[in-house]
N, C-alpha and C positions, 0 to 999 in steps of 0.2 A: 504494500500500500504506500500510496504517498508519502511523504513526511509532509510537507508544505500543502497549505491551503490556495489551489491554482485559481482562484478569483480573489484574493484577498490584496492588498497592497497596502504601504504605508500609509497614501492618501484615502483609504476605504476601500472601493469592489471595480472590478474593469472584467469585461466579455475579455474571455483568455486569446489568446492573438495563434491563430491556428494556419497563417497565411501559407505560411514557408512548407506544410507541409505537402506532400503529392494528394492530387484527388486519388480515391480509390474505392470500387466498388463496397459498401458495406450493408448490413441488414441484422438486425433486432428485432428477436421475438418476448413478448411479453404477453402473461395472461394474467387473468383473475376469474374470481367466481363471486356469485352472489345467490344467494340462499333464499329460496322463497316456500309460501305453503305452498305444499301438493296440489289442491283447488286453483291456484295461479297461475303452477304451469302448465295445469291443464288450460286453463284459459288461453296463456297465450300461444299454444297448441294447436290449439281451436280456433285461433283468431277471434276468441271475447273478449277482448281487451275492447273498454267504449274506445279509449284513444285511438287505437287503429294499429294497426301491423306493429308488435311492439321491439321482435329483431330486427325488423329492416331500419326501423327505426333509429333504432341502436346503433345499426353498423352505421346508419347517416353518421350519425351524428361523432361515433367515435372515427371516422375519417376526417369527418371536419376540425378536428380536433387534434387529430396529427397532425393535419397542417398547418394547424395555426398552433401549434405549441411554443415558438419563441415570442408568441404573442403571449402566453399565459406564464412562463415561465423563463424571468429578468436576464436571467443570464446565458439561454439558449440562442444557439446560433441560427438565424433562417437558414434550412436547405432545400437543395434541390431536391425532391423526391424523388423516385423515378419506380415506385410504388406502393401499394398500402393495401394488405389483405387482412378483413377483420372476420371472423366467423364465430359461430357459440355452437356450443354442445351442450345439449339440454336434456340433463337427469331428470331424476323422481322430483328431487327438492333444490336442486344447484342448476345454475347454465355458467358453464363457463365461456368465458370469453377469452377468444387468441389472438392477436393482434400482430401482423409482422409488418415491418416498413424497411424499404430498400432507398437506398443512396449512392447517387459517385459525386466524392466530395472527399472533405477535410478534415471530418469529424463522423462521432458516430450518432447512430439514431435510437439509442437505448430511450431517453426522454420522450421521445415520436411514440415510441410503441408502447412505454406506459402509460402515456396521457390518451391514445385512442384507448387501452382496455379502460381505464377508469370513466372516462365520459361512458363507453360505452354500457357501465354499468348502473351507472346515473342515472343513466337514461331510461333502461329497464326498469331501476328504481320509481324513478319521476311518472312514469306508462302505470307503474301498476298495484303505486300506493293506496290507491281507492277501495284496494280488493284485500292489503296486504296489511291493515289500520286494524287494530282489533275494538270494542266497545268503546272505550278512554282517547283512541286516537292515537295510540301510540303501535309500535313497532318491535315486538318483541320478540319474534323469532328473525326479522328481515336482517341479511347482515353483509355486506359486501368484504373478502378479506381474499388472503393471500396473493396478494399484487406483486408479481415479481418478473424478472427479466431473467425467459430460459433461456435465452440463445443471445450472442452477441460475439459478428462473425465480419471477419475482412474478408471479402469472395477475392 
């Protein structure tokens, strides 16, 4: 691991200076899961979600969301994409989400790939809260978790 902090500087934080090095092919996979009742994913199964289609949805939105991640996060660099596959598997009680995103460039797209699974699960979140609220309004089985980057590769 590092020793030094690579945004940090005497005068406070600077986007790290990645000029000098070669573009080169790279790609980041990243997934997560989110936990829903059994009645839910039937639903969204089903296509009963009142919102409407609540994967496709999902995958919108967690692409939009890799692209725009040096928008959402200060010290990301804008890159070139040159593509973005987001897909779910959908259990009894979980759908996970996998998110891979491709670059030739400077830097890698690990940040790209986890910011589309997490929108993407949002998003499912945000689709299917109506069904997923118990009596109080609260969320007690609902749980989005293990977000993490399986892959992270120089092609």
């Amino acid at each position: 691991m590092a020793e030094e902090f690579t945004h940090l500087t005497d005068s406070g934080v600077h986007m790290v200076e990645v000029g000098g090095k070669p573009d080169q092919k790279r790609r980041a996979i990243a997934q997560g899961s989110i936990f829903l009742d059994k009645h839910t994913i039937e639903l969204i199964q089903n296509e009963d979600i009142k919102k409407g289609n609540v994967l496709t949805t999902a995958q919108i939105a967690g692409i939009q969301a890799v692209k725009n991640t040096s928008s959402i996060i200060p010290l990301c660099h804008p890159l070139a994409l040159t593509g973005i596959e987001l897909d779910f598997v959908v259990k009894e009680d979980e759908i996970i989400a996998k998110c891979a995103v491709n670059t030739l460039g400077k830097t890698g797209v690990e940040m790209e790939a986890i910011t589309g699974v997490s929108v993407a699960l949002l998003t499912v979140w945000d689709m299917v809260k109506a069904v997923e609220k118990d009596d109080d309004g609260q969320y007690p089985d609902t749980r989005i978790s293990d977000i993490k980057v399986i892959k992270k590769e120089k092609i």
